[in-house]
C-alpha positions in Angstrom: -3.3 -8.7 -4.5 -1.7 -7.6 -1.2 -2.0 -4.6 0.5 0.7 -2.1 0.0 3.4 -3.3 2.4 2.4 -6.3 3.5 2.5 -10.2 2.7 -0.8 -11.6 3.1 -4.0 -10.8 0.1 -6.0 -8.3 1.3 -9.3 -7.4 -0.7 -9.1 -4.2 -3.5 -11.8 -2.3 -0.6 -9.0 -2.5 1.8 -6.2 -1.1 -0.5 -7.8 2.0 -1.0 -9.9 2.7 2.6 -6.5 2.0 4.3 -3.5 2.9 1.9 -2.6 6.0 1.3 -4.7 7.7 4.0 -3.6 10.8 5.2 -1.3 10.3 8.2 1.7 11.6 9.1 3.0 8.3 11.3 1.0 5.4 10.0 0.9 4.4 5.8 -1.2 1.7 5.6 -2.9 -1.0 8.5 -4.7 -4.2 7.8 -6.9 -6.5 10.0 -7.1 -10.0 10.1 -10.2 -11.2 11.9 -9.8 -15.1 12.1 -6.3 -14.3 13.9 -7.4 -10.9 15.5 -4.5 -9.4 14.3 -3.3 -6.0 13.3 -1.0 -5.1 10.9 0.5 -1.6 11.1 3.3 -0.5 7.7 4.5 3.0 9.4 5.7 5.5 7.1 9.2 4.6 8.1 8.7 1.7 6.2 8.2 -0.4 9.3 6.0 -3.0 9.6 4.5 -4.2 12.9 1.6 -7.0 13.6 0.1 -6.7 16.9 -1.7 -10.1 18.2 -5.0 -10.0 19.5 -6.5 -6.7 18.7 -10.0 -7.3 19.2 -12.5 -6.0 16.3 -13.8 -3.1 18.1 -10.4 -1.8 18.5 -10.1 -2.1 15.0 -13.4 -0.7 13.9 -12.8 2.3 16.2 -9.4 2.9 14.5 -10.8 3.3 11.6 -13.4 5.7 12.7 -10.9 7.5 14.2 -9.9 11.4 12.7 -6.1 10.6 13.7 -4.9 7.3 13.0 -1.5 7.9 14.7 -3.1 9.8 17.7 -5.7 6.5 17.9 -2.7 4.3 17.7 -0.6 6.1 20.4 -3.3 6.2 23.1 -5.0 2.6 22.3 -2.5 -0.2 20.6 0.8 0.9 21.2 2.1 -0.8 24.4 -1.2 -1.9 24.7 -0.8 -5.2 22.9 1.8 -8.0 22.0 3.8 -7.3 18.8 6.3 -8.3 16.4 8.3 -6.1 13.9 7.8 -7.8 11.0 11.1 -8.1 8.6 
């Protein structure tokens, strides 16, 4: 099953920690540690993977009270992307 959004399997703990979370800017996001890559499905219905996010970035996202505000100050322009299709 793949998370909501996006292509690749992500496990059923994942759906529901980072789906549906409440966040005005970001829907969903999902971490891929063997690439070190973050996936980010916006609620505008885009979908961005940003390349070489290390974990601790990741893990402090998710700790974080405001995903978008975390997102803003700590990924965006920060790292390499792609807006996925």
């Amino acid at each position: 099953m793949a998370a909501p959004g996006f292509k690749d399997p992500a496990p059923p703990e994942l759906l529901l920690r980072y789906a549906g979370m409440p966040s005005t800017v970001i829907r969903a996001f999902h971490y891929h540690a063997a690439q070190r890559r973050l996936e980010i499905l916006f609620r505008t219905g885009r979908r961005y993977s940003y390349d070489n996010v290390p974990p601790d970035t990741f893990e402090a996202m998710k700790a974080a009270f405001s995903k978008g505000a975390f997102f803003n100050a700590h990924i965006r322009d920060k790292y390499r992307y792609v807006r996925d299709a």
